[in-house]
N, C-alpha and C positions, 0 to 999 in steps of 0.2 A: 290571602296570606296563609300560610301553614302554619300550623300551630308548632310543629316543630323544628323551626327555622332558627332557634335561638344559639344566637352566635356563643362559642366559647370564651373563657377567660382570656387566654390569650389574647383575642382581638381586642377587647376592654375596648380593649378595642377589640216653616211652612208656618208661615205666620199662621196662629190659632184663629180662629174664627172671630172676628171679633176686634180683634188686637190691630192695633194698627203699622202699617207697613212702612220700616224705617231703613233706607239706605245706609249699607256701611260707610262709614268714611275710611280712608288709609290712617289708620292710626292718629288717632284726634288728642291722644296725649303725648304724639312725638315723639315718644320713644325712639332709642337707635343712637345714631350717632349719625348727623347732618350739617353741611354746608348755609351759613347762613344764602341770600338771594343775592350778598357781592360777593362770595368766596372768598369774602377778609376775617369767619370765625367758624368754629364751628362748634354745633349743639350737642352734648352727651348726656343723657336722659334713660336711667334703669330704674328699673322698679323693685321695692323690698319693703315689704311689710314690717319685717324681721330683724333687718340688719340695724347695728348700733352705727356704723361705720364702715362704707365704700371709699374704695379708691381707685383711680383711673389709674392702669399706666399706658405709657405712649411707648410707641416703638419708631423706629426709623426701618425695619426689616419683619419678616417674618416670622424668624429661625437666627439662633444663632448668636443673639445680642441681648444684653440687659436693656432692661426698657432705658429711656431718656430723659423722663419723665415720671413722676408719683405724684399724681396731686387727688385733696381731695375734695368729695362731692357732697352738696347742700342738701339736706332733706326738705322736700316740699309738701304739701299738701297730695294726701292722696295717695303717700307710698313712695313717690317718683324722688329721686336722685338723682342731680344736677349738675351742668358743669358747661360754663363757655369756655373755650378757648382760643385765643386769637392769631392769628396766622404770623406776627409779630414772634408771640410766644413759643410756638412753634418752631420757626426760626432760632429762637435763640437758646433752643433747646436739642440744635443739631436736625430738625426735619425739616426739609425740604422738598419732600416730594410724598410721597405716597405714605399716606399716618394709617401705620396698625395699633391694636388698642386691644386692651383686657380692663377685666376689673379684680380686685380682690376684695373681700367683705368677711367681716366681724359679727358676731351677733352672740345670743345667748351663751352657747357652748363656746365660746371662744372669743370671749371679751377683746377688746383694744388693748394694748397695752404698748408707748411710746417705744418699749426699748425693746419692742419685737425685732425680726433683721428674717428677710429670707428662707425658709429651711430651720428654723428656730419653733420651739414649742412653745414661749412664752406668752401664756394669758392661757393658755389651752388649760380647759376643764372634762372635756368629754367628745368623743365622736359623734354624738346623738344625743339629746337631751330628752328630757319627758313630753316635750313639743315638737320634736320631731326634725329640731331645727341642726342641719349639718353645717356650720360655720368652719371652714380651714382656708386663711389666708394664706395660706400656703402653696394651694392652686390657684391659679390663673383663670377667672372665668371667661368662658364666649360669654359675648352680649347676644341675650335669645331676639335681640331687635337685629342683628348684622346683616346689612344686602349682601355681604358678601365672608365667605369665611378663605384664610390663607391656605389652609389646612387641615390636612384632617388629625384626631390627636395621635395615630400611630400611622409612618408611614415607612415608606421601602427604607430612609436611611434612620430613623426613628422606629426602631421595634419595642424600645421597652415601654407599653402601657401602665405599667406600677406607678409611675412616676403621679398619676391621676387619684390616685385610689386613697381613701382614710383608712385607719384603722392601726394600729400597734407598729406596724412594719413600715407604714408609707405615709403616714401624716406628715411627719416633718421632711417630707423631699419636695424639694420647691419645681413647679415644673414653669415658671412662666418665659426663658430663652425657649423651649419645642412647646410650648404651648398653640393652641389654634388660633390667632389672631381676627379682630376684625378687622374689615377694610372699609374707609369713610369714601363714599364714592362721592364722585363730582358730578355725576349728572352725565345721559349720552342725546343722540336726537336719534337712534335707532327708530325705524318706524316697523311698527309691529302689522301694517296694513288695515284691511276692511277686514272684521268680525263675522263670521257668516251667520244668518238671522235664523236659518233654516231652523223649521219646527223638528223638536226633538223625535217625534215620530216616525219621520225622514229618513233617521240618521241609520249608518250602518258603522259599526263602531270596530276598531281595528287595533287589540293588543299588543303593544310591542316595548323593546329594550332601546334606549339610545344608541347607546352603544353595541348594543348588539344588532340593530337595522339594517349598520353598513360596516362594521368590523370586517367583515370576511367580503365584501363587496369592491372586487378588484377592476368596478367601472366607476370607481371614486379614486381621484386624487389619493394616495397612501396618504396622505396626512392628516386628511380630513374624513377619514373613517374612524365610526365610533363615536364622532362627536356630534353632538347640535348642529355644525355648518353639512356634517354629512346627512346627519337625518334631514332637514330640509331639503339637499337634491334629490332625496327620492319622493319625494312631493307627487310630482307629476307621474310616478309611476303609479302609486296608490289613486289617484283620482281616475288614471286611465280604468285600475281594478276595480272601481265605483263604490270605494270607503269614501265616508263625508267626513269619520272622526276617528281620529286618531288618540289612542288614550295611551299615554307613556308610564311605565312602571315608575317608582319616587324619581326625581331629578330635584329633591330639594336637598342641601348638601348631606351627604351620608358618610360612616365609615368603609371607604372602597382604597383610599390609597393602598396599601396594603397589598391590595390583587396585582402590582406591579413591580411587588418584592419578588416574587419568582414566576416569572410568565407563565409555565408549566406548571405550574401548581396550585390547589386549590385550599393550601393550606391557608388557615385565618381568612379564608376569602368571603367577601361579601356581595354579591353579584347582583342581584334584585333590587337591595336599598331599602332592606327596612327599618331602617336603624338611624332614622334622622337627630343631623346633629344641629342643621340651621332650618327655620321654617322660612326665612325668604330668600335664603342665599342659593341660585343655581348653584348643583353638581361642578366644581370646578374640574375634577377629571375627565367631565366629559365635552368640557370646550378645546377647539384648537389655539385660542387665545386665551393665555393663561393668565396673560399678565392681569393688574388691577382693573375691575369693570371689564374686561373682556367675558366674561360667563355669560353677563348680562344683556351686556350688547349681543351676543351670538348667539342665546338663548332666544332675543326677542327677531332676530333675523330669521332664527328656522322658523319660529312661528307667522313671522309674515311670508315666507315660502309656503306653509298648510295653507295660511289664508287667499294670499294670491291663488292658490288651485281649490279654492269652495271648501277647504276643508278643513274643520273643528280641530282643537287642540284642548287634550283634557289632560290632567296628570292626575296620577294617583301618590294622595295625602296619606300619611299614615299621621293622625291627631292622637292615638289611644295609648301609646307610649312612645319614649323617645330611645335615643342611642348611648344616652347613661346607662342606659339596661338597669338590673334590678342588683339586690346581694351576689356577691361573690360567690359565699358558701351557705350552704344551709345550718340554719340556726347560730350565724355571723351575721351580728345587728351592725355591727361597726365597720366593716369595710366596702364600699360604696364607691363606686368613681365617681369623681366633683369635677365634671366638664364644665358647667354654666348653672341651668336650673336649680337645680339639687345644691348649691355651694348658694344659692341666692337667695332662695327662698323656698323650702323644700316643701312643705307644708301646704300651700298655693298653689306647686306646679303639677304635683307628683299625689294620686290618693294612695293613703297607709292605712298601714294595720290598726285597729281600734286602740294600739295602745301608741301610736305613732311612731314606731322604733324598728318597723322593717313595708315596703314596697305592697301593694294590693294588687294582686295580678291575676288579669284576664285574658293575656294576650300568649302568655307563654313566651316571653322573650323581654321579661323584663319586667315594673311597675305600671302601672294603667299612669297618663297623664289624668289629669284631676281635671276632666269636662265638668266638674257641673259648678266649681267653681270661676265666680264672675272674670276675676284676672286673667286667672289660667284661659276663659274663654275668650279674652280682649286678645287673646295674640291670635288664636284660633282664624277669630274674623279677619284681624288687622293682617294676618297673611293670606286669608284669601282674598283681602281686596287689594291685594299688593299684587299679587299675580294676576288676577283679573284685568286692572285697571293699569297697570302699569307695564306689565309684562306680558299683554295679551290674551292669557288663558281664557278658553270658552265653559271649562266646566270641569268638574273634578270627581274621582273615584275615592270615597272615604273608606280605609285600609282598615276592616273589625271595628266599624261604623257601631254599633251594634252598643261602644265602652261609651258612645259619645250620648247614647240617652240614658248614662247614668242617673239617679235623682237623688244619689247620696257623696258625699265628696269621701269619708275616711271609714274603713271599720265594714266595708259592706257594697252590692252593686245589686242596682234594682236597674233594668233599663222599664221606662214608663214612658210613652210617646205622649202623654196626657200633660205632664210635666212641662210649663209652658218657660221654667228657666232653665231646661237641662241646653246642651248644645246644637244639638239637630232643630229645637224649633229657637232658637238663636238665629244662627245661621241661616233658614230659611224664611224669618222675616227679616233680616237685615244683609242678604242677600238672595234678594226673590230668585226663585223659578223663571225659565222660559215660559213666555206664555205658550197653551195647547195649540197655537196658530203659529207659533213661530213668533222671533220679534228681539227684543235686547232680553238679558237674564242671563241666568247661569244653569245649566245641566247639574242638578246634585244627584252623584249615583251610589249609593251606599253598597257596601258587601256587608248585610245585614245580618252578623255573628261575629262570636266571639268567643272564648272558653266558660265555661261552667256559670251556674245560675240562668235567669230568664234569658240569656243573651240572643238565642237561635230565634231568629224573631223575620224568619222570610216574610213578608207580606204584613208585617207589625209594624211597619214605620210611619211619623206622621205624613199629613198632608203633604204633597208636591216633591216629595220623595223617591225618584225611580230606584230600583236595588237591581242587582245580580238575584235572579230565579236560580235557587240551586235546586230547588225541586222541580222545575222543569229541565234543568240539566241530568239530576238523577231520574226520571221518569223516561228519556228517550234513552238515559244507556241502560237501564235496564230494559226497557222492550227491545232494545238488540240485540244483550249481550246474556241476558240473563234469563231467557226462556225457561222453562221448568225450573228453575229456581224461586224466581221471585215474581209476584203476580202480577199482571199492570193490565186496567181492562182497557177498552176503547172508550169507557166514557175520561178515564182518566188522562188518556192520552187528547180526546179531542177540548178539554178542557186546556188543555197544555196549549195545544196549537192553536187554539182560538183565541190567548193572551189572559189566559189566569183571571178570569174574573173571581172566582173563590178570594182569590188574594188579594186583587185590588181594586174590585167592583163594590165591596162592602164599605170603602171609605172615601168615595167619590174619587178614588184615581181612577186611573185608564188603561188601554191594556200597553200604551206605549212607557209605561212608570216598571213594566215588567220587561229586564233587559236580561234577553232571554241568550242563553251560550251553554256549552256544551263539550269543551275546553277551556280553562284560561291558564294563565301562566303557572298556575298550581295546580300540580299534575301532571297528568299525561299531556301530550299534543296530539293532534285527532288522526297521525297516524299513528301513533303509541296504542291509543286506543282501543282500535281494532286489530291491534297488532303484537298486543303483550297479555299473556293471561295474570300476572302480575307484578309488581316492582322487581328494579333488579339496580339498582341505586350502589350498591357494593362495588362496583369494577374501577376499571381502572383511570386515569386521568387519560383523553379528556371528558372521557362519559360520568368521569365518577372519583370516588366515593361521594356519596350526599347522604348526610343521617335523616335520618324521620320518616316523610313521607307515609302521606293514605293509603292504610291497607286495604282497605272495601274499594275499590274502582269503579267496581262495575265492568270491567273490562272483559274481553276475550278476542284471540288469538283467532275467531272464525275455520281453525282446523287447522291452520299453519300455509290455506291457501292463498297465495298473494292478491288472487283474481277476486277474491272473496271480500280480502281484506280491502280490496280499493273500492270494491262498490259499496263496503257497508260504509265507508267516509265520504261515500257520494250521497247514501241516503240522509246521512247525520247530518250536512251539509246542505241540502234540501229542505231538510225538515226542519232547518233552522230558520233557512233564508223565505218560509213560506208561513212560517207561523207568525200569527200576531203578537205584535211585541216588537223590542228594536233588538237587532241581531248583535251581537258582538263574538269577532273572530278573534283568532290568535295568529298573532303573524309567523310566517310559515307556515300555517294552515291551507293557507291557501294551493299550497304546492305538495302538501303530505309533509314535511318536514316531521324528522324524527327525531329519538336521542334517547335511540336504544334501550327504551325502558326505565330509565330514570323520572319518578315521579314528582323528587323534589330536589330540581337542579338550582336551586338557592346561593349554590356555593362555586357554581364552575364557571367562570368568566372564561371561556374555549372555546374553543371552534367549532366544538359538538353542539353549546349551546350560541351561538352566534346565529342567524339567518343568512342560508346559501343564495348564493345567486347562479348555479349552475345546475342545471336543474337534468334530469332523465326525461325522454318520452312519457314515461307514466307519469313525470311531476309537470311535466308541458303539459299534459293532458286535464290532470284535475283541478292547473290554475285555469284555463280556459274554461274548465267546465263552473267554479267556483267564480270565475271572471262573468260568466254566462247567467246564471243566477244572481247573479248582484245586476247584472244590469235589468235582468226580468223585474225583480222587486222592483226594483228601481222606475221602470214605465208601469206598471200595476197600481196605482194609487188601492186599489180592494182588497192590498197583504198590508196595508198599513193604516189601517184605522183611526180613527181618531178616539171615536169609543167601542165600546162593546157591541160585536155582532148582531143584529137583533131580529126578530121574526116579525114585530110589530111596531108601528112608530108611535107617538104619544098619543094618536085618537084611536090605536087600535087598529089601525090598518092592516092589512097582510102585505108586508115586506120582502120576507125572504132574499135578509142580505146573506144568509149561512144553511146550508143543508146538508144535514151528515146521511150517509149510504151505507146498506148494507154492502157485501160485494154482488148480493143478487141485483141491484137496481132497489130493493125494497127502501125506505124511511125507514134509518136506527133506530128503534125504541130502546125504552130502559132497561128490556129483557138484553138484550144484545150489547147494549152499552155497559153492564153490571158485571156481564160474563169473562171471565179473564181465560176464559180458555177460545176466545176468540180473538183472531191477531188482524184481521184485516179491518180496514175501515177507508172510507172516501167521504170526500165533503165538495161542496159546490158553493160557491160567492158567485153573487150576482154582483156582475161588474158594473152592470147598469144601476146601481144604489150608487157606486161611489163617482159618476163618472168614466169610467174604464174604459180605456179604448178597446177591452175584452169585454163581449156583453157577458161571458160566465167564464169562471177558473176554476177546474177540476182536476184535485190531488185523488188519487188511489195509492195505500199505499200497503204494503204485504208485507206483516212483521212474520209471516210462516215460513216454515223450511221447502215447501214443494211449491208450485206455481198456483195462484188463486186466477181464476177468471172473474171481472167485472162487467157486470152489465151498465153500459151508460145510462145518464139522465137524459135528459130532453135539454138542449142546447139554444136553445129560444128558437124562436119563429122564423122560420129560414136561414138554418145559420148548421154548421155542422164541428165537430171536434176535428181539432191540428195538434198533433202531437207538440210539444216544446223539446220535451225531454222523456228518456226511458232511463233508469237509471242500471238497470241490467246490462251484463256483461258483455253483450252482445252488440251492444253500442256504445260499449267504449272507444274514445277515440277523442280527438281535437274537435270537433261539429258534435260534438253528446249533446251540447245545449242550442239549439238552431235558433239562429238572427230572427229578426219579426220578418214576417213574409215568407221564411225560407221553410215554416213549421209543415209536418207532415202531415197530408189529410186522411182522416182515419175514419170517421163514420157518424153516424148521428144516432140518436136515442134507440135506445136497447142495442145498438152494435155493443157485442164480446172483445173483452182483450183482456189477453191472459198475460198475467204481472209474475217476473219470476219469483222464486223464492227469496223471500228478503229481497224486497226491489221497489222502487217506488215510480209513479206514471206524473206526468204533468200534461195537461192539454189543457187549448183556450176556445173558444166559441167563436166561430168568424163566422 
């Protein structure tokens, strides 16, 4: 996520050691609002530490109507706030069919008081109190329990966001007729299919937009592009591409309607999703059933479409703040938007400043949610076992992961992985890890940062932990892109490709806990890459404007020569798909997709940013080639380890599962490996350690500008080198990456082959 993503005003819109290992349940205090088991009542259950006095209202509609109902709610043991209502009462309250619902709440700053009325100030003492507590009955809260939200709080016929907001100008505007409602679902029998068991090691992992999948995908039904029922038809195309997992940008409900207020425009848009407004409610703009429970049910249909084709469904969480966003203005304690959280209990949800009177923020887009408080951490779980267990989900990408090992709740942010009640080791004792063999569990994959203080913590996370390697992402674009600039030697690089043990060898992970990329959706896309010497985010719709975005890239333009520019995304793409660790692509990547230069297209819901299905020769060319090495990985069990490469087994044997090369044929020592003014390097896995239907797999690869000759190893005992792949320009073309059987035979121990400039060799041992 970019740290400069934060939307404007306008929008307002591993269990410890020791401990033992406890299954989440879905919300074991029932929270939400629920169907008793005859659909003759139903259960409304919020939590408030704080509040003197909730109220329910009922709606018969979304939009557009005074509720039908005000009744109010019982305080119980524990916080919780209560209320049956009977399907009788319902009735004779005008609802018949589909019950949306708010609450409104009372507390310190804004006592009860009988002869309050709508859009009235009475009882009101203060926007903020010395506790931090924001009470205005005046807004309509969402229930942070809703499976489903109506709405979002500003949309294309609803612009005006104030209506949300406290402070001097907007406290008494009542907003509950456009308020976002919740929806009480009744239950579907969707089946979300078979779970694939597949060990995480396995996996090749595959970035993408819902909506943007099949938006622009004119071999979809027009109706069902852009939504859930489209991303499931392209199922089968990604399995054909040899992706196991598919990881989705948020689809948990967000501020996007809006993007639908002026098709062509990017203004107030919010395209990515980082701004969540419901943590169990599917994105309703992005199903083609809109009505009530249709997200849900559609949601779990595309995911049984990934599953029917072997293939993992992970989404990416954003826990470390919400879509209340933070202060309006700077050095404005009092104006605040009161969606839900913040109007309920602010203190609990949200960490503050030590004097609790404004937002603590590490995200850059707003207040840190308050991980390290216990509550705040009950929904945390109680939504991921909600999507898990009910919704399918295989595993989840945590969005500036980084807030969630907080160990302080207000006034301060320590992340400490030692901290056995922060959230990350929550989370992963109460919803375990895949085991290293594959099996039931969940994938947890942190993006392991966050803004300012200890946050940057690549390789700092606890036990059972995989993250996003951005130091392995920044180490291959610099030896590409940044020669005589910035140093990178070859021991640093073949540490990279051998799966970071530095990072995650020291804490008993493995090299598959390091999910190694080289793109993701922030930033460039891997033809931008090699193809922009730097941002150009200024232009015009549909490439652009987009504020923010990373200035340091690492990037280069290769000369402006296109020929140049496609092989070095052939090497980057290689080097990805052959290093230890589990791979994760960006979609569109696979074809060169591009977008002009814009590094943080956060904001452009277009066509620029959508993925093509119309591809050129050169994009036929690099999915095939891209198609070609996923499926190499893929029969190679000896590029996907289970642990660290090793030279010796536990009695000290000589192994030789890894050998790194000079380009002479000599064994890399430390002189050669220290050196940064040396760019080549090769390595050799015995395939015969892991099984391999290849008794050896040898990379060469030539970070130099003129051509390096390599001397081969010795290929085992009767057996000789077959080219796979050259990744030189000379063998571009549809066949770059040759079928098994079809590889060229090249030579055996001490045969020369001269690697071009910036070019990289793959060959197997037959």
């Amino acid at each position: 996520m970019k740290f400069r993503r934060a939307l404007g005003v306008a929008m307002l819109g591993c269990a410890l050691l020791g401990s033992p290992v406890i299954h989440a349940a879905n919300n074991p205090n029932q929270l939400g609002a629920a169907y008793d088991a005859t659909k003759s009542s139903i259960n409304f259950k919020i939590y408030s530490s704080r509040a003197t006095r909730i109220e329910l209202y009922l709606y018969s509609a979304a939009t557009g109507q005074q509720e039908k109902a005000r009744l109010p709610l019982t305080l119980g043991a524990g916080g919780v706030w209560s209320l049956n209502v009977t399907s009788a009462q319902l009735a004779s309250y005008g609802i018949s069919g589909t019950v949306y619902y708010g609450y409104r709440a009372w507390g310190p700053n804004w006592p009860y008081n009988a002869a309050w009325t709508k859009g009235s100030a009475t009882g009101f003492i203060t926007d903020v109190d010395a506790n931090g507590n924001r009470f205005n009955p005046n807004k309509l809260l969402t229930d942070p329990y809703a499976l489903e939200i109506s709405h979002d709080p500003v949309t294309a016929t609803m612009s005006n966001g104030t209506i949300y907001a406290s402070g001097a100008l907007y406290r008494n505007i009542d907003s509950g007729s456009s308020a976002p409602k919740g929806i009480v679902l009744q239950g579907d029998t969707q089946s979300i299919g078979s779970k694939p068991t597949r060990a995480f090691k396995d996996d090749i992992v595959y970035e993408a937009h819902v909506r943007g999948l099949t938006k622009s995908d004119t071999g979809i039904t027009a109706a069902y592009r852009g939504t859930y029922k489209g991303a499931g038809l392209k199922a089968p195309y990604l399995a054909s591409l040899g992706v196991t997992a598919i990881e989705f940008l948020p689809v948990q409900e967000t501020q996007n309607d809006t993007n639908d207020a002026d098709p062509n425009s990017n203004t107030g848009d919010n395209y990515w999703g980082y701004m969540t407004l419901g943590y169990f409610a599917p994105d309703r703009r992005y199903s083609y059933d809109q009505t009530p429970g249709g997200p849900t049910r559609e949601f779990k249909e595309m995911v049984k479409a990934f599953h029917d084709n072997g293939i993992k469904v992970y989404i990416d969480v954003v826990y470390n703040h919400t879509g209340e966003g933070g202060q309006w203005n700077a050095g404005d304690k009092t104006t605040y938007n009161l969606y839900g959280m913040r109007g309920l209990d602010n203190p609990t949800y949200y960490s503050l400043t030590s004097d609790f009177q404004n937002s603590w923020d590490n995200t850059g887009v707003g207040g840190n949610y308050n991980t390290r408080n216990t509550v705040a951490q009950n929904l945390i779980v109680d939504s991921l076992a909600y999507w898990r267990d009910k919704l399918g989900v295989d595993g989840f990408r945590y969005d500036l992961a980084s807030v969630l090992g907080n160990s302080c709740q207000h006034g301060c942010f320590n992340f400490d992985k030692m901290d056995s009640g922060n959230a990350l080791n929550r989370i992963m004792a109460e919803l375990p890890a895949r085991a290293a063999g594959g099996g039931s569990g969940v994938d947890h994959i942190a993006e392991p940062w966050a803004i300012g203080g200890n946050s940057y913590q690549v390789g700092g996370f606890p036990s059972g932990w995989a993250e996003w390697n951005g130091i392995y992402r920044d180490a291959v674009r610099q030896d590409q892109n940044m020669m005589g600039q910035v140093a990178v030697t070859p021991g640093t690089l073949a540490t990279r490709f051998a799966g970071s043990s530095d990072l995650y060898g020291d804490d008993g992970r493995k090299p598959w806990h390091s999910v190694n990329f080289i793109t993701a959706h922030d930033g460039f896309t891997l033809k931008d890459l090699y193809s922009c010497n730097g941002k150009n985010n200024n232009q015009a719709w549909p490439y652009g404007p987009s504020d923010g975005g990373e200035d340091n890239n690492n990037s280069w333009d290769q000369g402006g020569v296109a020929a140049d520019q496609r092989k070095a995304a052939r090497n980057g793409m290689a080097l990805l798909l052959l290093s230890g660790g589990v791979p994760m692509l960006v979609g569109g990547d696979e074809y060169l997709r591009g977008i002009n230069c814009n590094n943080n297209p956060y904001n452009l819901d277009s066509s620029a940013n959508w993925l093509g299905w119309s591809w050129t020769a050169d994009q036929s060319n690099f999915q095939s080639f891209t198609k070609g090495l996923l499926a190499f990985r893929k029969a190679h069990p000896a590029l996907r380890p289970a642990n660290f490469y090793a030279s010796t087994d536990g009695n000290g044997n000589v192994m030789e599962q890894l050998r790194w090369f000079k380009p002479d044929g000599a064994v890399a020592d430390a002189s050669y490996f220290n050196n940064s003014a040396n760019h080549a390097i090769a390595w050799r896995i015995d395939g015969s350690e892991f099984g391999d239907s290849a008794s050896a797999i040898y990379v060469a690869y030539n970070g130099w500008s003129a051509n390096v000759n390599f001397t081969l190893p010795w290929p085992g005992t009767g057996k000789s080198w077959f080219r796979v792949t050259d990744t030189c320009s000379w063998a571009e073309g549809a066949g770059q990456v040759r079928t098994p059987g079809a590889e060229d035979a090249i030579g055996g121990e001490n045969y020369v082959y001269g690697v071009c400039g910036r070019g990289l060799l793959l060959l197997i041992a037959k």
